[in-house]
Every structure is written in C-alpha cells, then in structure tokens.
Steps between C-alpha positions, in 0.01 A plus 500: 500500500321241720573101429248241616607212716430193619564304848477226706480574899446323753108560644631610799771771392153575207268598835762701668551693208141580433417590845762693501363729167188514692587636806719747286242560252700386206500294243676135524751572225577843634617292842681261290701769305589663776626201688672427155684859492585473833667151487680616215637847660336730259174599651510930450370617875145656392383543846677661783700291775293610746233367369608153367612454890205619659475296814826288426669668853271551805692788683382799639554849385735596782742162506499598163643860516748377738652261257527697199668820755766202590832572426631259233827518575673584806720839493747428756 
C-alpha cells in the first residue's frame, strides 16, 4: 500500500532531484523513494551491478583482466 507525503526541500536539493528523474526518465517520487530505500539500507537490487555502475570506473578491458587474474593472497 502506497502513503502520500508531504515535504519541505530546499529549491536547490528540489532541481537536482527533478533533473535528475528527467535525465533518467522517471518520475520525481520514484527518485525520492529510491534515495529513501537506499538511505535506509533496504533498497532490493532490481537492476544488475553492472549496470547501476555503468561508467563509475574508467579502465580498460585488459588492466582489467589483469586485476581480477591477481593473486589475492600470496602462497609462499
């Protein structure tokens, strides 16, 4: 069941938010829910990682093989 709310933000934190729903194509109170879930540790991962992190890490295929084939922890 959904509840309405109301708030007060400040207009700056207000524009950030809606720009950001634009440029996601979503709605304002779907940002605001998930920045809600998330700040509260219970957001359920719909998406995959891969995508939520798209462009997070500029690295290039090969410097990234060679990290994950690193050995974690030394043998000898």
């Amino acid at each position: 069941m959904k509840r309405k709310v109301g708030t007060t933000l400040e207009e700056s934190l207000y524009r950030r938010a809606k720009e950001a729903a634009r440029e996601q194509s979503r709605s304002l109170n779907q940002v605001i829910a998930e920045a809600l879930e998330r700040f509260l540790g219970t957001q359920v991962v719909q998406g995959s990682v891969v995508a939520e992190t798209k462009g997070t890490y500029k690295v290039s295929a090969r410097a990234l093989r060679t990290v994950l084939d690193e050995e974690l922890y030394d043998s000898g």
